[in-house]
NUTORLO-88806 format. One record per residue (C-alpha): residue in one letter; x, y, z. Coordinates in pm, whole numbers, padded with zeros to 5 digits, always signed. Last residue first. Layout:
BEGIN
AXYZ
...
# end
This chain:
BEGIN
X+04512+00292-01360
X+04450-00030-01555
X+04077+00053-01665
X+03818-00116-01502
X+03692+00214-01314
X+03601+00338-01618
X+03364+00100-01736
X+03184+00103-01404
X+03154+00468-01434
X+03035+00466-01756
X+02730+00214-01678
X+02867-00141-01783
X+02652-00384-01959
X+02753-00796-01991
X+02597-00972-02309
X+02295-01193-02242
X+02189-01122-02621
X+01833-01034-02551
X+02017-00809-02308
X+02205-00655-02538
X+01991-00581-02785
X+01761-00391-02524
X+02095-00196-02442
X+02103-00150-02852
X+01733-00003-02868
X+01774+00280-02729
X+02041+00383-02456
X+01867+00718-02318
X+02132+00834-02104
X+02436+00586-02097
X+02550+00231-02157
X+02864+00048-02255
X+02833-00297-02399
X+03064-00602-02366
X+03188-00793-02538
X+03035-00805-02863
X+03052-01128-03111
X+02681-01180-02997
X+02556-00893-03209
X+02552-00521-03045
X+02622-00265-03353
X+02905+00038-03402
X+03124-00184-03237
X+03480+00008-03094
X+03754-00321-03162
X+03955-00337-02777
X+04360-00306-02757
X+04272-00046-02477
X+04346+00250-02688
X+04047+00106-02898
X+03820+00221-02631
X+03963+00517-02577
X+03885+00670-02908
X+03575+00502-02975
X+03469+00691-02614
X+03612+01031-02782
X+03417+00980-03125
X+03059+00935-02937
X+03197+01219-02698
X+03264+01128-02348
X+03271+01213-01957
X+02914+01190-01959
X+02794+00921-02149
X+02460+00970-02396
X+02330+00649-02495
X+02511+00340-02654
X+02889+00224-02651
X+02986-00069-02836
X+03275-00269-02729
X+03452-00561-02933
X+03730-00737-02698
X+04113-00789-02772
X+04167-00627-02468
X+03894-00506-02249
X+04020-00674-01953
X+04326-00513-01963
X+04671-00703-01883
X+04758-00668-02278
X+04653-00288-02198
X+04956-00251-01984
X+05198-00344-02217
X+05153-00011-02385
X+05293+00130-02089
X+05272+00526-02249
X+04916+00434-02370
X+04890+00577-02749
X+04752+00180-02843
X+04573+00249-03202
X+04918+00357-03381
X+04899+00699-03507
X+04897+00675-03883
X+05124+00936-04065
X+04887+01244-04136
X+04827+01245-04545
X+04874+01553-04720
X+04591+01608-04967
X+04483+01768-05287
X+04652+01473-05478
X+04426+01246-05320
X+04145+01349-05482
X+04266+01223-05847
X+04248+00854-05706
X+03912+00854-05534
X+03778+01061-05751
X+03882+00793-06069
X+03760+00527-05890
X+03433+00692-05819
X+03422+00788-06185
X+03497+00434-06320
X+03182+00326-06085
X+03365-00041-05979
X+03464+00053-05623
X+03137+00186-05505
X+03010-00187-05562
X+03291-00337-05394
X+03239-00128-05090
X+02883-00178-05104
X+02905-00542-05121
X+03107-00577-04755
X+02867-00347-04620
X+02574-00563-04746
X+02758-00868-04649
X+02821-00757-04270
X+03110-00611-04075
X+03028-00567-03723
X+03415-00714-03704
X+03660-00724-04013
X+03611-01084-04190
X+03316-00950-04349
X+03553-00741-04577
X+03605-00999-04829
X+03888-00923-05096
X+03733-00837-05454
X+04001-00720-05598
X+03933-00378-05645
X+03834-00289-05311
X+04099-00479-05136
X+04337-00279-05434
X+04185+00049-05284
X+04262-00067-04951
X+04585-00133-04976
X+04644+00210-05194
X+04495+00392-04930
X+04751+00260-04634
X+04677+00350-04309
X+04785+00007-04146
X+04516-00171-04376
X+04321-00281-04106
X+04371-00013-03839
X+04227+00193-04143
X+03955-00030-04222
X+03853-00026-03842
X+03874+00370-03845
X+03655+00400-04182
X+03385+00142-03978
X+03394+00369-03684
X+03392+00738-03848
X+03088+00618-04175
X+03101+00356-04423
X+02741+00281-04440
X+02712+00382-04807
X+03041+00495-04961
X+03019+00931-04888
X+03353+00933-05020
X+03435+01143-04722
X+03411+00918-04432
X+03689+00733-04649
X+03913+01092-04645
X+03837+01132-04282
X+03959+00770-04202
X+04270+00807-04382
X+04349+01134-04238
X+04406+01455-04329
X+04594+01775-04394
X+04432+01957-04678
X+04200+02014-04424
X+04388+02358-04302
X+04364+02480-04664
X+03973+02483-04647
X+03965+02652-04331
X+04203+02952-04448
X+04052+02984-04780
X+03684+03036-04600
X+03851+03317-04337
X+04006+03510-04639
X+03712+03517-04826
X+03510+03665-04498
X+03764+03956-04463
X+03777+04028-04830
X+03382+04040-04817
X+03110+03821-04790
X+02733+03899-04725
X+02630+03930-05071
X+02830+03785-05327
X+03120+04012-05433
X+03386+03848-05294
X+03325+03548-05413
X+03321+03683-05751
X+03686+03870-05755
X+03807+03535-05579
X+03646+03293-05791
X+03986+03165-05932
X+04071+03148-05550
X+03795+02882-05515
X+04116+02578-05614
X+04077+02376-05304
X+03672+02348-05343
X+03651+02234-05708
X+03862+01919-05646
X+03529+01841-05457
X+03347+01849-05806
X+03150+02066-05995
X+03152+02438-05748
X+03249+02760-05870
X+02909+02742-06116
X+02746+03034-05954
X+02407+02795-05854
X+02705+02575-05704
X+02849+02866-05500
X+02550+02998-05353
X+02391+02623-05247
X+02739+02567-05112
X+02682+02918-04892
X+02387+02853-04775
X+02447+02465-04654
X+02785+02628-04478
X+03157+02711-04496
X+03285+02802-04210
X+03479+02515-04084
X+03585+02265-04298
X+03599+01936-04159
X+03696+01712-04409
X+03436+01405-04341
X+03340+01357-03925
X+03264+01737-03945
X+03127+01814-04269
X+03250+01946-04567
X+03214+01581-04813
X+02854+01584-04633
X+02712+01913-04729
X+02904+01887-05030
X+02655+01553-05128
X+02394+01671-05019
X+02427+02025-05261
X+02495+01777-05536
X+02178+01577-05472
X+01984+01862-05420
X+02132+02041-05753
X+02029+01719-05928
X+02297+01688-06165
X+02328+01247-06158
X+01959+01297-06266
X+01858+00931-06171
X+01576+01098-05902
X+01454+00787-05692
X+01130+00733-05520
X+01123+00400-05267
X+00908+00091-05279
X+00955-00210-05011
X+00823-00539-05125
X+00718-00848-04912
X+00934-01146-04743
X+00909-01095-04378
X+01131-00798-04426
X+01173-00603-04763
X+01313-00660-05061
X+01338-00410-05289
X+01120-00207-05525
X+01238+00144-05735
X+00965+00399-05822
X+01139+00628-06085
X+01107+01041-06101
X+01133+01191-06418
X+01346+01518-06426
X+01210+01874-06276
X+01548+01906-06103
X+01457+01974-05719
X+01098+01820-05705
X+01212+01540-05902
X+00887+01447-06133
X+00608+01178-06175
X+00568+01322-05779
X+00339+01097-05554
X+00069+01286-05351
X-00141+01213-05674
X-00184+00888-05600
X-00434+00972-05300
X-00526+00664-05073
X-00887+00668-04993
X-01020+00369-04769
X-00867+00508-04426
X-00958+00790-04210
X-00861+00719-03887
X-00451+00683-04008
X-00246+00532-03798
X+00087+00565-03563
X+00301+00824-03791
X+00568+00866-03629
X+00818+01175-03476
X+01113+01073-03332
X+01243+01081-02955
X+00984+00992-02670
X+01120+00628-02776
X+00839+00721-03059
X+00734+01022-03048
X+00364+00985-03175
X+00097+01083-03440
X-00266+00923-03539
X-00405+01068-03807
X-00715+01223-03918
X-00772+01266-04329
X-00742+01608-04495
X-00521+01532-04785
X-00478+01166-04783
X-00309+00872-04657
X-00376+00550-04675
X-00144+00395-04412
X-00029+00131-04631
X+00038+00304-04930
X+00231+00640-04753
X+00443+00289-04572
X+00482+00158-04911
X+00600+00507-05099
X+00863+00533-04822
X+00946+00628-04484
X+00713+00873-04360
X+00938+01108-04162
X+00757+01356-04000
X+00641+01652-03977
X+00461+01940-03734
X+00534+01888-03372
X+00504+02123-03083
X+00727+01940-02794
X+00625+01898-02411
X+00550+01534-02474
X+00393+01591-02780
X+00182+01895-02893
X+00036+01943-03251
X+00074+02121-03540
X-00102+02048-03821
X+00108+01821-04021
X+00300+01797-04272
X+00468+01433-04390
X+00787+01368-04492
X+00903+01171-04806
X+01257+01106-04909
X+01376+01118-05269
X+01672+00856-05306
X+01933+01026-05479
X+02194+00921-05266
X+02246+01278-05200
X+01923+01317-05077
X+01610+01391-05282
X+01381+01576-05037
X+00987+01533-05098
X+00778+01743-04842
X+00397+01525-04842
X+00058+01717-04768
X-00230+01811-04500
X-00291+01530-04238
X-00480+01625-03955
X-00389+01580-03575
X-00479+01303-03312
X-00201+01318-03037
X-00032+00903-02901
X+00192+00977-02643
X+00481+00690-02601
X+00384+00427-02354
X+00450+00405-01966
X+00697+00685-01898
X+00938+00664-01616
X+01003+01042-01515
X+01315+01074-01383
X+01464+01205-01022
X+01753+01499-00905
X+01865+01583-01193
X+01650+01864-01249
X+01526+01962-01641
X+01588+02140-01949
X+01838+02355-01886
X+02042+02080-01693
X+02035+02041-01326
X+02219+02012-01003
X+02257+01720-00817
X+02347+01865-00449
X+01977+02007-00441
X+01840+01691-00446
X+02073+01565-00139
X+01916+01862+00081
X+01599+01771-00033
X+01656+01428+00057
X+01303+01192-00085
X+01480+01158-00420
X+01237+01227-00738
X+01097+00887-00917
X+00796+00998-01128
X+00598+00717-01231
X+00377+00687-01619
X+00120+00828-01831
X-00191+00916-01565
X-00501+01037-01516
X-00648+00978-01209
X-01006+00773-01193
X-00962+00662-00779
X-00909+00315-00885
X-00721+00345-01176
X-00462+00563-01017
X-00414+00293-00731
X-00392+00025-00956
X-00107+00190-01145
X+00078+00258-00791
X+00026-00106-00693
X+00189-00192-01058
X+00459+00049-01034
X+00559-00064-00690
X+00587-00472-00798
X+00811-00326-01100
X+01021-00124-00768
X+01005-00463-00569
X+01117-00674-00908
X+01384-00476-00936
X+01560-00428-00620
X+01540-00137-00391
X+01896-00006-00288
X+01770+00240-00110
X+01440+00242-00005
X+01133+00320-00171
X+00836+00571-00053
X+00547+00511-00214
X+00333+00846-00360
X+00016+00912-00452
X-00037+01291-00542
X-00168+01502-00222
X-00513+01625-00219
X-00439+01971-00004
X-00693+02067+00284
X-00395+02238+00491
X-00357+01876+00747
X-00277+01696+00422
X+00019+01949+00314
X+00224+01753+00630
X+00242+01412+00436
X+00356+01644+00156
X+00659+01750+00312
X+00762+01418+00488
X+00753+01269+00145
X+01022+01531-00024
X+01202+01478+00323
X+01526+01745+00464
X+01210+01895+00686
X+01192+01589+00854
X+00873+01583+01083
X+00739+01789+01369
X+00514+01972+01168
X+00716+01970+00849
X+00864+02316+00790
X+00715+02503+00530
X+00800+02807+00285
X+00943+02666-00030
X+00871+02417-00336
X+00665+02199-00182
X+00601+01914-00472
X+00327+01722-00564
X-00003+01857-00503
X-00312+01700-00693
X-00542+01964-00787
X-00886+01893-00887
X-01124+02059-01263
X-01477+01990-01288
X-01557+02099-01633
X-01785+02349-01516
X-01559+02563-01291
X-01393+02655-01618
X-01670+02856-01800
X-01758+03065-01551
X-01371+03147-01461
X-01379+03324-01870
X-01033+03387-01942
X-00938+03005-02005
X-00580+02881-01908
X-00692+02600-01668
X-00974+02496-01897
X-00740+02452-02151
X-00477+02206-01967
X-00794+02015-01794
X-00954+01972-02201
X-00608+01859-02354
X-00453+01630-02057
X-00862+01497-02065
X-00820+01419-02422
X-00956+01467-02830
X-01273+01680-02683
X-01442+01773-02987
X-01781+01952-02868
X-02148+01914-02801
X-02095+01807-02477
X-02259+01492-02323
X-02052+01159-02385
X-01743+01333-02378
X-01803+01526-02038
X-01908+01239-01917
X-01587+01045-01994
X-01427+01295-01868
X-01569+01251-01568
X-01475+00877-01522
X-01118+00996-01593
X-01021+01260-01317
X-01008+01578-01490
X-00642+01772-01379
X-00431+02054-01228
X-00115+01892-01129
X+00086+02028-00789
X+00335+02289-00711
X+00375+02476-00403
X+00442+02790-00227
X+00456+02837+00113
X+00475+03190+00295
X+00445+03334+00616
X+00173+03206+00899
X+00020+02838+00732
X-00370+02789+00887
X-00554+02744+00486
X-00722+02986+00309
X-00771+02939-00039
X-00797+02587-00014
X-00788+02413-00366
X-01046+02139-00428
X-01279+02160-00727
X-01144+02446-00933
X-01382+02703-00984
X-01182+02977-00708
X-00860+02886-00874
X-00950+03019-01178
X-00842+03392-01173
X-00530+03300-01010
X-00413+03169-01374
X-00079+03373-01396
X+00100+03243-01714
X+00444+03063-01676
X+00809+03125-01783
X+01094+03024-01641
X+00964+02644-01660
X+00854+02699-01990
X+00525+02736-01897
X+00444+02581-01527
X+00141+02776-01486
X+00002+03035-01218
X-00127+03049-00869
X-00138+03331-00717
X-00270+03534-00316
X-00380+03244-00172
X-00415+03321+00187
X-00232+03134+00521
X-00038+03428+00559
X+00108+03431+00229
X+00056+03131-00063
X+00141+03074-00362
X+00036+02802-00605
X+00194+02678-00889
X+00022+02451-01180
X+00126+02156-01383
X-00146+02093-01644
X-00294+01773-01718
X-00143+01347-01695
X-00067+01255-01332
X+00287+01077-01324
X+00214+00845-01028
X+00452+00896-00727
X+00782+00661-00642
X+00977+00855-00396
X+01373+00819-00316
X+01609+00649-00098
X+01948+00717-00204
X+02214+00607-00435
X+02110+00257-00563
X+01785+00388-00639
X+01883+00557-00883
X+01988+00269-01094
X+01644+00064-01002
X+01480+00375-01154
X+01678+00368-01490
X+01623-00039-01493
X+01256+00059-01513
X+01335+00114-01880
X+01107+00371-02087
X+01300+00699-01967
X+01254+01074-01932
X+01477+01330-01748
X+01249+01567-01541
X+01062+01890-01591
X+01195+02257-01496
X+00976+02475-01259
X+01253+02749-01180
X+01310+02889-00852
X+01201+03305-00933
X+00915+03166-01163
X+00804+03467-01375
X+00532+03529-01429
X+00305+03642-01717
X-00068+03773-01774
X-00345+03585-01918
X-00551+03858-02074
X-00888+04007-02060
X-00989+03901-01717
X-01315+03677-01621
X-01418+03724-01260
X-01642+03390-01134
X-01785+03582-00827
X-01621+03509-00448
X-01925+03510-00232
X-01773+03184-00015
X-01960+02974+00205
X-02024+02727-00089
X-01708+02632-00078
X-01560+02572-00395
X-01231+02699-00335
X-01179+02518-00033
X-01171+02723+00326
X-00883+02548+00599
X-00879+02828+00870
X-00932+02532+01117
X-01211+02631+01353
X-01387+02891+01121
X-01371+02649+00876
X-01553+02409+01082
X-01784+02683+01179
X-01891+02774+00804
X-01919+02425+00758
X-02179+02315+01035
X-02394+02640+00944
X-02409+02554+00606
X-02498+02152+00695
X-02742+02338+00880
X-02909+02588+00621
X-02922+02309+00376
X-03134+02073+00644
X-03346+02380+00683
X-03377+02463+00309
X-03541+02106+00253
X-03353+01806+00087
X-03401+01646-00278
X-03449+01980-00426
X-03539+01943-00808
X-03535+02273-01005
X-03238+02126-01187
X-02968+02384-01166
X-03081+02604-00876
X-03227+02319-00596
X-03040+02035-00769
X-02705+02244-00819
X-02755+02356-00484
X-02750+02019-00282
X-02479+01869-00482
X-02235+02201-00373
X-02378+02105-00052
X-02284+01769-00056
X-01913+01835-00171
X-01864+02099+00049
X-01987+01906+00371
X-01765+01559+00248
X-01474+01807+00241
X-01456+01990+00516
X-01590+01659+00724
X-01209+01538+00567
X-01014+01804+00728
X-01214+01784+01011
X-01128+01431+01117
X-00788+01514+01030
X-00814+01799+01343
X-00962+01525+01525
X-00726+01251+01498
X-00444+01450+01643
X-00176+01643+01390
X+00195+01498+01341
X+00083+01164+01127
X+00292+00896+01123
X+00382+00872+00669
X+00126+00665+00500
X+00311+00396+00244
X+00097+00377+00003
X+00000+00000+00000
# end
């Protein structure tokens, strides 16, 4: 059960906390009959003493709800929603889909388990036991003052027996079974209760909100209040004590340090029931650590605390309309499809497009202009298309005949697919696609590729449409542009000189930058570095690999397509003849050897040596290229995929779907630290 905290007030004072509550309640029933519904079930002198009984109980405890029917406060509408600012900021939490994130936390401190409770987050202040504003989360710096509507919310105290101040934060929300009224009887499009509480909340018009029955759930004291006799370092201590005010208080389990996993999955369950049970609206568990004092210690991130996670149960699933398809030939030449979208919010994010795939996934889903779909972020990451509610009339015409780029004819090209069907992609064969060709710069200047700084999409685009720019040769010889260059809009001598200057300094490369650069499918920073510990460095001995047919799969995470598209790059006369003619642009950096330790016969005594590693998630201490980087300093092979021929795995923020890998795999996973601490010191 909920694990109920000793109470620090005597039975009576709780026992009028909740006679508060019952009275308003009834009441409130009583005069919606008699006003509402003409139909009085109970005669003005019962009324008038269940009034009377109230008005003294919250005479007795200073605890007055905002519905109260002892109060004359009027439903004031205002003109605007003004701003605030929140002076301690009201950032979210870090998200995750594992539960092994919370079983990790737990190993550092004892910490709270409360339900995720799907509306608005909402702030309320308090001075001298009187609400004097209450106002949205926002941006977390940000919010919009919402005091207005506190008085036709369901449950807030406005007065409540606190001397100084105490603010606190809490979820404004529509408990399920009466949304489901609200659904069944309004005339109006109600797509969720998240959507209808969050509006309601932010309405102008009071009158209007106190109709759609709108309760606060507190779940966080930001400042102002000592426990009454409690621990005033505890999270859970803190809102025990909020129960004695008249607040509803967010269920909440406290869990114990070092919790194991199948007590923290048995937690999530009892909390789930809970939420079903008394009709909250939820999407997942909030783990924050119960030590404020600890919490505080942890810093945060400008996005959101560091001090807990949000465990989310299923990606959000928003119902938006469908209006047209973006084509984008990439440098491949493939012509990728995205859909637009009206706008729509997801897990704190507006989203408009998204990746559709290919022509069989736009097939398969139907689409049209106009029709309802069903949009998520999937891995609370990427965009996705979930369904499509209007089915049965798929629109051919959302299908160019012609390269939106070039104008040329545009050919539907069929592969295999999985599970044995077809998978249909749009191709533009125009070799001189300027989207193609711009792609293609885009990635021979980029970062992992040649590295030239300063010289951007814009400014490629400028010098193709000028005709500087044919080939990558092209780029080292711009000073015959000079006069030109200079002249274009935006540059200048200064500007010129700055470009030249970047472009010269990657004249001196690398193997593996020059192979990133070729743009060979899939051959990308950790697959170019294994072919150049390989080959020693040498271009020429891979070239002739190339040529000859040699069989890359013996080079780990190397498969048969990778192996094939080497060999198919290889026999394009023109790519050869790049490849070769390229080079003379270029000093080559003598090959560092992969082991830079000064005891290189340390890392034989490693026990990552000889191993294949593959790092996943977001580490702290490390780049993606820097953690390659030191693992093959220990002797180890840097995997860009988990299959069982990997080692071990390394895992950080937000692992994906390679951590799952790994464990389907039985493969051993290290956090960072762990990994670290391995190393030979």
């Amino acid at each position: 059960m909920v694990k109920k905290m000793q109470k620090k007030q005597s039975k009576s004072d709780g026992a009028s906390v909740q006679r508060i509550t019952e009275l308003t309640a009834t009441l409130n029933r009583y005069r919606h009959e008699y006003y509402n519904l003409a139909k009085p079930s109970v005669s003005d002198a019962v009324y008038d003493r269940l009034f009377d009984e109230l008005a003294a109980l919250e005479q007795k405890t200073g605890i007055v709800l905002s519905n109260s029917p002892t109060q004359t406060v009027g439903y004031a509408p205002v003109s605007t929603l003004r701003k605030v600012r929140h002076t301690i900021p009201l950032l979210s939490l870090d998200k995750t889909k594992q539960t092994d994130d919370l079983v990790s936390m737990l190993t550092v401190a004892p910490a709270l388990l409360m339900l995720k409770l799907d509306g608005l987050t909402v702030k309320l202040c308090y001075e001298n036991g009187k609400l004097v504003q209450a106002s949205t989360r926002g941006d977390g710096e940000t919010g919009e003052d919402v005091t207005h509507n506190i008085p036709a919310f369901c449950n807030v105290p406005l007065k409540i027996p606190h001397k100084g101040k105490l603010t606190i934060t809490g979820e404004g929300l529509i408990h399920t079974d009466d949304f489901e009224q609200m659904k069944d009887s309004e005339d109006k499009d109600i797509k969720n209760s998240r959507n209808l509480a969050a509006g309601s909340i932010r309405l102008l018009d009071p009158s209007v909100c106190k109709d759609r029955r709108i309760y606060f759930y507190a779940f966080n004291v930001i400042e102002g209040m000592a426990t009454l006799g409690g621990n005033s370092d505890s999270r859970g201590w803190l809102l025990e004590d909020l129960e004695p005010l008249g607040f509803e208080v967010c269920p909440f389990v406290r869990m114990s340090k070092g919790a194991s996993q199948a007590e923290v999955e048995s937690t999530v369950q009892h909390l789930r029931s809970i939420a079903n049970i008394e009709k909250l609206p939820i999407d997942g568990i909030v783990l924050r650590y119960d030590s404020i004092s600890y919490s505080k210690t942890l810093g945060r991130t400008g996005h959101h605390y560091k001090d807990g996670i949000a465990f989310k149960f299923e990606d959000d699933v928003m119902e938006t309309v469908f209006r047209s398809v973006e084509w984008t030939p990439s440098r491949s030449g493939e012509i990728a499809p995205v859909a637009l979208f009206d706008p729509v919010e997801i897990d704190g994010c507006t989203v408009s497009r998204a990746s559709l795939h290919n022509l069989s996934f736009i097939k398969e889903l139907e689409l049209h202009p106009g029709c309802r779909i069903l949009v998520s972020k999937r891995n609370m990451i990427i965009p996705h298309i979930e369904e499509n509610l209007d089915r049965g009339r798929y629109a051919p015409s959302l299908i160019p005949k012609r390269c939106p780029c070039c104008g040329k004819p545009t050919r539907i090209y069929a592969r295999s697919g999985g599970k044995g069907g077809q998978v249909a992609t749009l191709h533009c064969d125009n070799p001189d696609c300027g989207n193609q060709t711009l792609r293609k710069f885009v990635h021979f200047v980029g970062k992992k590729a040649m590295d030239i700084s300063g010289i951007s999409e814009a400014i490629l685009d400028k010098f193709i449409s000028a005709g500087f720019l044919t080939t990558y040769q092209d780029l080292y010889h711009l000073d015959r542009y000079r006069h030109q260059i200079i002249g274009i809009e935006g540059f200048g001598i200064k500007s010129y000189t700055n470009l030249l200057r970047s472009i010269n300094a990657s004249r001196k490369t690398t193997f593996a930058r020059y192979l990133v650069a070729m743009d060979i499918p899939m051959i990308g920073r950790t697959a170019s570095r294994a072919l150049d510990s390989y080959f020693g460095g040498s271009l020429d001995a891979f070239e002739e690999a190339a040529i000859s047919g040699f069989d890359f799969t013996v080079l780990p995470d190397f498969g048969a397509t990778l192996s094939g598209n080497i060999h198919a790059w290889f026999s394009v006369p023109d790519n050869l003849e790049l490849w070769k003619t390229l080079q003379k642009e270029f000093t080559f950096e003598d090959r560092k050897e992969s082991i830079t330790m000064e005891n290189k016969n340390s890392v034989t005594y490693s026990p990552f040596y000889g191993c294949t590693i593959v790092a996943t998630g977001k580490l702290e201490h490390f780049t993606r290229d820097g953690i390659n980087s030191k693992i093959v300093s220990l002797g180890a092979t840097a995997g860009s995929s988990v299959t069982r021929k990997t080692s071990y795995v390394i895992c950080g923020e937000k692992p994906g779907s390679k951590l799952t890998k790994a464990r389907e795999l039985g493969i051993p996973v290290l956090t960072e630290q762990e990994f670290l601490s391995m190393i030979p010191a």
